[in-house]
Biopython code that builds the backbone (N, CA, C, O; Angstrom):
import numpy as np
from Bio.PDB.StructureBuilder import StructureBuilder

atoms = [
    (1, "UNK", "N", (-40.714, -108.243, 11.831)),
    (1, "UNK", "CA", (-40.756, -109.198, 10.750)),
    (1, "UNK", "C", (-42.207, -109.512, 10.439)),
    (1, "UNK", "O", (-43.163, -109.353, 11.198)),
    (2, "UNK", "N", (-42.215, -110.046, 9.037)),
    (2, "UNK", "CA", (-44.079, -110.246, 9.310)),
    (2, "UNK", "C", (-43.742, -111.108, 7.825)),
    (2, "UNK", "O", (-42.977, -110.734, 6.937)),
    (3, "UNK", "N", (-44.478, -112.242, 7.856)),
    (3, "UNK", "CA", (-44.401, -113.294, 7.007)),
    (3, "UNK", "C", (-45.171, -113.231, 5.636)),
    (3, "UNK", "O", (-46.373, -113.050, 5.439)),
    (4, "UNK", "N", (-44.249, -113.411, 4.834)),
    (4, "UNK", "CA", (-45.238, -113.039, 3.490)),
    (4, "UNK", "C", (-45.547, -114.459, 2.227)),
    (4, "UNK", "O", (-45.527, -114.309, 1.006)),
    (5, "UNK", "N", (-45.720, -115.308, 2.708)),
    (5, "UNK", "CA", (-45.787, -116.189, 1.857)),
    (5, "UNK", "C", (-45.335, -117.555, 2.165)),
    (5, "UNK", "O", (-45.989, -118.298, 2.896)),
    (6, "UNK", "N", (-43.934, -117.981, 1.473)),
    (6, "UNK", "CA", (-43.096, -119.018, 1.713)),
    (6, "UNK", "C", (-42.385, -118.568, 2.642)),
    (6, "UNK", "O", (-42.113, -119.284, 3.605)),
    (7, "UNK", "N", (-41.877, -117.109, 2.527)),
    (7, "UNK", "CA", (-40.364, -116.742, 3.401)),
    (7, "UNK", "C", (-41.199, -115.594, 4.516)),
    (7, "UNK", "O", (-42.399, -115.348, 4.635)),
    (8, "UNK", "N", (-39.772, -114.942, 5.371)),
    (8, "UNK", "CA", (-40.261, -113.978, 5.909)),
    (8, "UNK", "C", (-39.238, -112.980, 4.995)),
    (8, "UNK", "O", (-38.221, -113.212, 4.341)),
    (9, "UNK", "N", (-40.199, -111.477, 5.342)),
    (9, "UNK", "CA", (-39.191, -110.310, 4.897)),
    (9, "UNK", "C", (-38.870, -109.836, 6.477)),
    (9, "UNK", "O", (-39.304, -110.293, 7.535)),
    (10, "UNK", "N", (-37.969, -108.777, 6.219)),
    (10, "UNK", "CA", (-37.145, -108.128, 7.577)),
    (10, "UNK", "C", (-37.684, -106.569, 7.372)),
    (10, "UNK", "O", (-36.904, -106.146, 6.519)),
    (11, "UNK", "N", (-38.365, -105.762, 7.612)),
    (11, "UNK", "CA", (-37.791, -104.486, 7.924)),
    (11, "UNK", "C", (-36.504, -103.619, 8.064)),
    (11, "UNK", "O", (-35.994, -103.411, 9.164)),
    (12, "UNK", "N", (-36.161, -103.280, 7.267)),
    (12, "UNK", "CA", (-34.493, -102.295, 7.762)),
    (12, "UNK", "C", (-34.493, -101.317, 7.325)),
    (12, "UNK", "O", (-33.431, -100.753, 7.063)),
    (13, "UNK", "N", (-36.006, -100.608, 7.024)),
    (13, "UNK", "CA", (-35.794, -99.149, 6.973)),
    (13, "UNK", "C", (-35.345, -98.206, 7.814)),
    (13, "UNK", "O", (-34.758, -97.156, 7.552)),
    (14, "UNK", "N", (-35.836, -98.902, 9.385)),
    (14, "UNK", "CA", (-34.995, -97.998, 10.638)),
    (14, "UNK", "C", (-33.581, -97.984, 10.684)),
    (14, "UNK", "O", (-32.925, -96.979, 10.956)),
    (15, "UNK", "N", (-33.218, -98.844, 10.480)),
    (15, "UNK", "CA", (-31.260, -98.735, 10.455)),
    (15, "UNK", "C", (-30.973, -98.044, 9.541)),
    (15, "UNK", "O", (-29.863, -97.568, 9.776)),
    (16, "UNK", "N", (-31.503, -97.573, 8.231)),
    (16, "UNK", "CA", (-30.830, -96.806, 7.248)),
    (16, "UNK", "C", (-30.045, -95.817, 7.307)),
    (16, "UNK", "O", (-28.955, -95.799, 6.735)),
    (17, "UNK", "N", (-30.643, -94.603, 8.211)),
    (17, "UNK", "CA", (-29.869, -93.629, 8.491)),
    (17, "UNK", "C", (-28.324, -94.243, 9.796)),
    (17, "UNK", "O", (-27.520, -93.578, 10.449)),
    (18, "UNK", "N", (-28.479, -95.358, 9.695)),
    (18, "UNK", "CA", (-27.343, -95.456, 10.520)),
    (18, "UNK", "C", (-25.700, -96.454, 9.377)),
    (18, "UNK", "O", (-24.540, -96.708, 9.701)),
    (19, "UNK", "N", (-26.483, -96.707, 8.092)),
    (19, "UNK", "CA", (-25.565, -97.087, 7.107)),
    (19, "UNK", "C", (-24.529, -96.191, 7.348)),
    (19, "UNK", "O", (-23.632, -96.767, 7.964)),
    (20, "UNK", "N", (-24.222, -94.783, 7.074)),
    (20, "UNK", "CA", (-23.406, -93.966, 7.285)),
    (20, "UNK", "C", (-22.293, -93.606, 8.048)),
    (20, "UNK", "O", (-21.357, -92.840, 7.818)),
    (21, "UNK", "N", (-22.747, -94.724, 9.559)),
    (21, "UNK", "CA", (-22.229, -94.986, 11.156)),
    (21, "UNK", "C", (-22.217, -96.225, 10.954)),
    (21, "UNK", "O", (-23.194, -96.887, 11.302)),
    (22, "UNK", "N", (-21.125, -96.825, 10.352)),
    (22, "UNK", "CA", (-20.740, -98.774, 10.686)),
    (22, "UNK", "C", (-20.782, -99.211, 11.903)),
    (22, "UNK", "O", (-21.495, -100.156, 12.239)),
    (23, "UNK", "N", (-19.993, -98.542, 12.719)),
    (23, "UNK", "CA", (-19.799, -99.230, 13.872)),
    (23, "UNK", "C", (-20.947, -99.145, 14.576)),
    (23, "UNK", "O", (-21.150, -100.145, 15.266)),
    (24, "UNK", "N", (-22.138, -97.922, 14.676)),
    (24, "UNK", "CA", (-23.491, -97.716, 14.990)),
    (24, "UNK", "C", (-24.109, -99.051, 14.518)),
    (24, "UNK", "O", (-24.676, -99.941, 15.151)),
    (25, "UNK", "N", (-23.816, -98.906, 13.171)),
    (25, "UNK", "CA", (-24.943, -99.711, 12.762)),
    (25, "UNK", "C", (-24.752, -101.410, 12.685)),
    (25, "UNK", "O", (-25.371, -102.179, 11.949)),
    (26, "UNK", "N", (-24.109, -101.613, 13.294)),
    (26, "UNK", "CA", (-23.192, -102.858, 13.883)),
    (26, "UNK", "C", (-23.930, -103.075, 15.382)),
    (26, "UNK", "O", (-24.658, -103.979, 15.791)),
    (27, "UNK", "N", (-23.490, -102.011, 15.938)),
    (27, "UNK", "CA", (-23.857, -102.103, 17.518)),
    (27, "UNK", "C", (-25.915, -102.318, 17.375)),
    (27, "UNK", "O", (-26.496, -103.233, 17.959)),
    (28, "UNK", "N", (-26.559, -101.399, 16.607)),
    (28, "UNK", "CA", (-27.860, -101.499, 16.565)),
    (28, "UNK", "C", (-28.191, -103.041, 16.060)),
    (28, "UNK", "O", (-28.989, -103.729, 16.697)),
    (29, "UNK", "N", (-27.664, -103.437, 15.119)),
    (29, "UNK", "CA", (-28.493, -105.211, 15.039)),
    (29, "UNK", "C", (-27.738, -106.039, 16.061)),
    (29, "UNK", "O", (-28.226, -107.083, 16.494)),
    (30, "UNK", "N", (-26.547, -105.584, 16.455)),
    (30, "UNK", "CA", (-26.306, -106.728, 17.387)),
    (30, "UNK", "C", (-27.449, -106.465, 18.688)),
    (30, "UNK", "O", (-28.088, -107.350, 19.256)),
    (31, "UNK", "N", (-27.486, -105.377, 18.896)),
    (31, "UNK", "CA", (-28.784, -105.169, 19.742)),
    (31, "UNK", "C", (-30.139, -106.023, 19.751)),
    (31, "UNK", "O", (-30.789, -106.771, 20.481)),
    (32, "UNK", "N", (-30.153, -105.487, 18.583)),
    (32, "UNK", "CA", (-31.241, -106.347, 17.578)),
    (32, "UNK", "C", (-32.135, -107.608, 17.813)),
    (32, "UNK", "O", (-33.268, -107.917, 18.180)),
    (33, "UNK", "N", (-30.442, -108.397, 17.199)),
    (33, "UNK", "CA", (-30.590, -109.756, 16.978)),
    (33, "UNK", "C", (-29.914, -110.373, 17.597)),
    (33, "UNK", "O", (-29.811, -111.542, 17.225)),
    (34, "UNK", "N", (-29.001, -109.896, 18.999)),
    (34, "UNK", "CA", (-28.265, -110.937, 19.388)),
    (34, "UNK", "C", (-28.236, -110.658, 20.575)),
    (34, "UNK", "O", (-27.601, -111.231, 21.460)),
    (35, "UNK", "N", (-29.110, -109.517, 20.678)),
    (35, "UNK", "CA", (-29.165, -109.078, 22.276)),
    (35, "UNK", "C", (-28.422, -108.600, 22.971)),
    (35, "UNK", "O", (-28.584, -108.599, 24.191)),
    (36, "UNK", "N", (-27.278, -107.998, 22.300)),
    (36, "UNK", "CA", (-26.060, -107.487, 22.807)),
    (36, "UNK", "C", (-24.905, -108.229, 22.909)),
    (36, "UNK", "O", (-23.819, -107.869, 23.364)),
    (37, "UNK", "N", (-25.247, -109.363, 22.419)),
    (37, "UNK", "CA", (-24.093, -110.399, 23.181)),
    (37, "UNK", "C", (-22.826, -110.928, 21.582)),
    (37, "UNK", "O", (-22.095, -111.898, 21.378)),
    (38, "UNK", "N", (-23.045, -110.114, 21.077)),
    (38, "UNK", "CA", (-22.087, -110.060, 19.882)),
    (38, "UNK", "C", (-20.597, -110.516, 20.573)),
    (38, "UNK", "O", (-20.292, -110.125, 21.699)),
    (39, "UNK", "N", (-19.801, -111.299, 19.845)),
    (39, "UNK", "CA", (-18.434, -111.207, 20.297)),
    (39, "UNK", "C", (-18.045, -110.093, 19.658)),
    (39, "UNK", "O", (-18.594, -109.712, 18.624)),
    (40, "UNK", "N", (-16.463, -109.100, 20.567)),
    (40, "UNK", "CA", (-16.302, -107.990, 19.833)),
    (40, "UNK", "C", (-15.367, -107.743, 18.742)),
    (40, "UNK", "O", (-14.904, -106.666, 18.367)),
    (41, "UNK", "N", (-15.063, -109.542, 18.056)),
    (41, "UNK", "CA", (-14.502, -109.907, 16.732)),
    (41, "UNK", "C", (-15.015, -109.856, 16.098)),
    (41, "UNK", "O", (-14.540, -109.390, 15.062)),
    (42, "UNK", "N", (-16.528, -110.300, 16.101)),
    (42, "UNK", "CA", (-17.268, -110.834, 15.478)),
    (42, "UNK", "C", (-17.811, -109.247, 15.165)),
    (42, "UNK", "O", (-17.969, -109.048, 13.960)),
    (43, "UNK", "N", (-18.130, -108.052, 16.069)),
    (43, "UNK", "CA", (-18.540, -107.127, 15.466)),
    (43, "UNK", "C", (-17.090, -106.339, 14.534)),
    (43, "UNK", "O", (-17.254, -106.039, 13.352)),
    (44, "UNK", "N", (-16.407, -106.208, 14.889)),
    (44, "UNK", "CA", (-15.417, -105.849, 13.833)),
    (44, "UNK", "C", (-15.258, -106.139, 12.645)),
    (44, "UNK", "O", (-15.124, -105.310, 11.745)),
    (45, "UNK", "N", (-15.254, -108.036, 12.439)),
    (45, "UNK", "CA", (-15.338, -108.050, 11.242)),
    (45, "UNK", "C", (-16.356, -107.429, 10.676)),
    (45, "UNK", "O", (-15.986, -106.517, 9.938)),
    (46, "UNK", "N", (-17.603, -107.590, 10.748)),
    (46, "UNK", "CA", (-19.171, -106.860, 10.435)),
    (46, "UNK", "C", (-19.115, -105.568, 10.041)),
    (46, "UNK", "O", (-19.540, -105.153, 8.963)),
    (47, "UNK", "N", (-18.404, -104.675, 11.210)),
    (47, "UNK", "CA", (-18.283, -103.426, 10.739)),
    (47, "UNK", "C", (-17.257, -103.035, 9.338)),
    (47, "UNK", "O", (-17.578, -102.134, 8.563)),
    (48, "UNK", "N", (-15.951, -103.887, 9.154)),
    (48, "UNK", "CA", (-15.435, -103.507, 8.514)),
    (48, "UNK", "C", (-16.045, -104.081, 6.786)),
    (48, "UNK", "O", (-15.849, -103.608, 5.667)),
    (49, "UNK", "N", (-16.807, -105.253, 7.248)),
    (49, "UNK", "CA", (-17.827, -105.384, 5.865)),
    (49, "UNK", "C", (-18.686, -104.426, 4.827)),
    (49, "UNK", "O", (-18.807, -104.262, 3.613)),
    (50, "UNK", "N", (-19.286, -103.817, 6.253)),
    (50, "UNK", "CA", (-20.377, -102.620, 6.290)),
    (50, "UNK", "C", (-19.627, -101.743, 5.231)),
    (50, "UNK", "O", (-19.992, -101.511, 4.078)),
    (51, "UNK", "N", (-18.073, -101.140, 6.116)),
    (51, "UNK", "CA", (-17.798, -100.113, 5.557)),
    (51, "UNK", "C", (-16.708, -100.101, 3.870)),
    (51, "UNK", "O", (-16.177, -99.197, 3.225)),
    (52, "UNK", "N", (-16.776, -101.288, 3.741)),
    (52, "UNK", "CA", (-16.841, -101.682, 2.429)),
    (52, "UNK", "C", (-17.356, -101.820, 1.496)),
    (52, "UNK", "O", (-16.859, -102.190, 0.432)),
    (53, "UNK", "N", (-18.437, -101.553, 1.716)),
    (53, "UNK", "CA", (-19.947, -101.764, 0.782)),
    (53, "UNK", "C", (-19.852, -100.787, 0.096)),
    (53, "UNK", "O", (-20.169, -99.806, 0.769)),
    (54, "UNK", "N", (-19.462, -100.410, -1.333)),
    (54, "UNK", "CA", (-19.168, -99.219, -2.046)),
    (54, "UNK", "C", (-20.354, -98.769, -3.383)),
    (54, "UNK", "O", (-20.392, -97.791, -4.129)),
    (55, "UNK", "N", (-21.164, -99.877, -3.261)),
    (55, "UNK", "CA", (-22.441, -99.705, -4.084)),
    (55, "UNK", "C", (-23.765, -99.849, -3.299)),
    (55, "UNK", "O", (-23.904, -100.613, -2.344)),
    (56, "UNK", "N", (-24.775, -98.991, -3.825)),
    (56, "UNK", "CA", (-26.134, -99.397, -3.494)),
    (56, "UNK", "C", (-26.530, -98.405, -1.929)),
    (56, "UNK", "O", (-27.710, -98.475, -1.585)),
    (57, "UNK", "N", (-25.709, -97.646, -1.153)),
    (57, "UNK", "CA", (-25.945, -96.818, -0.258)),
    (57, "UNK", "C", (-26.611, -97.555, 0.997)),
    (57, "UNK", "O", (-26.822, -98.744, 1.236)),
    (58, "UNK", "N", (-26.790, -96.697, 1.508)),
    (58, "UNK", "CA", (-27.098, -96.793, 3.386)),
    (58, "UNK", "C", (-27.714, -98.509, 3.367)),
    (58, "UNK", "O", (-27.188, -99.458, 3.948)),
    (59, "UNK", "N", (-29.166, -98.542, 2.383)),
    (59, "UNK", "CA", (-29.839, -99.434, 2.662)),
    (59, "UNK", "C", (-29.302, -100.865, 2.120)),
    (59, "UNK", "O", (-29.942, -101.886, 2.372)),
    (60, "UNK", "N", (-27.720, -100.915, 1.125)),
    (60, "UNK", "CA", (-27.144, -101.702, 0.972)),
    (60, "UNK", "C", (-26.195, -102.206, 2.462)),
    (60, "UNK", "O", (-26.102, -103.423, 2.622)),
    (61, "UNK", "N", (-25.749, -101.606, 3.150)),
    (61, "UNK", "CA", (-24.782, -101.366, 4.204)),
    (61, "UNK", "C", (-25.994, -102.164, 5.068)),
    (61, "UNK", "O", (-25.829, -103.344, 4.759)),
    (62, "UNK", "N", (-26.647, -102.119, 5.604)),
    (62, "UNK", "CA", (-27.710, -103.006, 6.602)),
    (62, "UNK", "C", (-27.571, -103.727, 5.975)),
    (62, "UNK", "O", (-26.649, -104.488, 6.270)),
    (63, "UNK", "N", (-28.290, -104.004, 4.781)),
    (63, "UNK", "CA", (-28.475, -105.498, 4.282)),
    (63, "UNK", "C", (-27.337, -106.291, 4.431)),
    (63, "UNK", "O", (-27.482, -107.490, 4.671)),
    (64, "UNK", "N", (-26.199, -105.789, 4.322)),
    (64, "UNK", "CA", (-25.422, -106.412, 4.080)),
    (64, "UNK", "C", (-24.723, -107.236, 5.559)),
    (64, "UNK", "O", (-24.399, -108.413, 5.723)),
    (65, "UNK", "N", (-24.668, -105.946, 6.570)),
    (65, "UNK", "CA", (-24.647, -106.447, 7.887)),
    (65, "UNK", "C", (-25.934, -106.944, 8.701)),
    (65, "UNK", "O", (-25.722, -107.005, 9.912)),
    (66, "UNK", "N", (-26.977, -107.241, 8.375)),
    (66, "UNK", "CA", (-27.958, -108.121, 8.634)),
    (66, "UNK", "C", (-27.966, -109.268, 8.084)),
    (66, "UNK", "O", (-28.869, -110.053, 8.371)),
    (67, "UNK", "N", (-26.879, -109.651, 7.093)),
    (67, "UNK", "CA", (-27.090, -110.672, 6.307)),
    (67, "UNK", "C", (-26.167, -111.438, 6.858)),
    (67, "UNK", "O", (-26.402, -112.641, 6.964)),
    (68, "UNK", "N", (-24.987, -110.920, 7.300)),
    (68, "UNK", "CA", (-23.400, -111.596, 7.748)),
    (68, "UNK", "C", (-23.865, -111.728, 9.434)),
    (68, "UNK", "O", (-22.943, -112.097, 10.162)),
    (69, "UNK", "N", (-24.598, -111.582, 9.811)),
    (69, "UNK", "CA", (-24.938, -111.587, 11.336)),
    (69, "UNK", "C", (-26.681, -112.889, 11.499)),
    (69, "UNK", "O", (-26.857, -113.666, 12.438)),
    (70, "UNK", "N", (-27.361, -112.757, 10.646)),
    (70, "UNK", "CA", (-28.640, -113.511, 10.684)),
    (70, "UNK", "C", (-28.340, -114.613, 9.601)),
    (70, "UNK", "O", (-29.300, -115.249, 9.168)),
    (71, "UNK", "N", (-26.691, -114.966, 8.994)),
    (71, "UNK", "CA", (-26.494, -116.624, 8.667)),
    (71, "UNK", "C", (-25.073, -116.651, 9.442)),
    (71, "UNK", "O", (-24.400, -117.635, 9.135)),
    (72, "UNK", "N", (-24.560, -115.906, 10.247)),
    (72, "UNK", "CA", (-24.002, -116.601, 11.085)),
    (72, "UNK", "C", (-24.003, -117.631, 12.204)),
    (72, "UNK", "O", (-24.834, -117.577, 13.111)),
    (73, "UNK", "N", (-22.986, -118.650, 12.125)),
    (73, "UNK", "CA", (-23.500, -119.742, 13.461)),
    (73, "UNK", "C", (-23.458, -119.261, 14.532)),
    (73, "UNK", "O", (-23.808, -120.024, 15.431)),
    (74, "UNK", "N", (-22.964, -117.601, 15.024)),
    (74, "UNK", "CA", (-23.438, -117.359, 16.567)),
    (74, "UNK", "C", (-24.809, -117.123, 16.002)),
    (74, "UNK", "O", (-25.559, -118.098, 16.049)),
    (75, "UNK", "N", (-25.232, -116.124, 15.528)),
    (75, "UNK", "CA", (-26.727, -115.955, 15.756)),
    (75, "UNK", "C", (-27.423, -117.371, 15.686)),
    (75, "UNK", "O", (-28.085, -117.670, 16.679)),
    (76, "UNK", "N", (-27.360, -118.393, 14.528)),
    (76, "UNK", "CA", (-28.527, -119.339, 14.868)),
    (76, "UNK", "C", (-27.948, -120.427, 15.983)),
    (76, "UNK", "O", (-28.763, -121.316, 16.231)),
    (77, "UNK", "N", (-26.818, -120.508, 16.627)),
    (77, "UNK", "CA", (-26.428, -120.801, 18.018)),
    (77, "UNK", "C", (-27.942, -120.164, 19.366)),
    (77, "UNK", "O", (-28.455, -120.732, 20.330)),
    (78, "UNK", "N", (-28.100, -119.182, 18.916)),
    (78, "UNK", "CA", (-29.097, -118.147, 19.947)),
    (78, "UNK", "C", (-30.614, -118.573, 19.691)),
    (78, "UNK", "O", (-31.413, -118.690, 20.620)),
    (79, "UNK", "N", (-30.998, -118.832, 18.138)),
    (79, "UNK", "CA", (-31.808, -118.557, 18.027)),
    (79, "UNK", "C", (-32.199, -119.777, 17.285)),
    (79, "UNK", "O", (-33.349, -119.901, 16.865)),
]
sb = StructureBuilder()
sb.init_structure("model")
sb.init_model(0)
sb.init_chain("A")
sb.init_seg("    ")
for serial, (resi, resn, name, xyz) in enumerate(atoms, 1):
    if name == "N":
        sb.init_residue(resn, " ", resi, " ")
    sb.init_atom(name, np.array(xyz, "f"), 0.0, 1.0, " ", f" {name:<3s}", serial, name[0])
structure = sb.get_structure()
């Protein structure tokens, strides 16, 4: 992460090639951002978000599961 102003931005060019792999790319931010400690509801729903994402490609699919995981109340529970 690296702060640009008012906000921060995120990096998620590394997960891209894993848009393609939901459940991968589920397991990699829970890694991430939660340290592994994802409930394994909580990654299901996520994944099945992911693999719903029918516009905008790979780098839509992260965003989208970085987004449902970094305003969830487990993650800011952690963090």
């Amino acid at each position: 992460m690296q702060h640009a102003g008012n906000g921060t931005t995120v990096d998620l060019t590394p997960y891209v090639y894993l848009g393609a792999y939901p459940s991968k790319l589920v397991d990699a931010l829970d890694l991430a951002l939660t340290h592994g400690t994802m409930p394994a509801e909580m990654k299901s729903i996520i994944t099945t978000a992911v693999q719903n994402v029918n516009e905008g490609g790979n780098l839509r699919k992260v965003q989208k599961g970085a987004y449902l995981i970094l305003t969830s109340g487990y993650y800011n529970v952690w963090h």
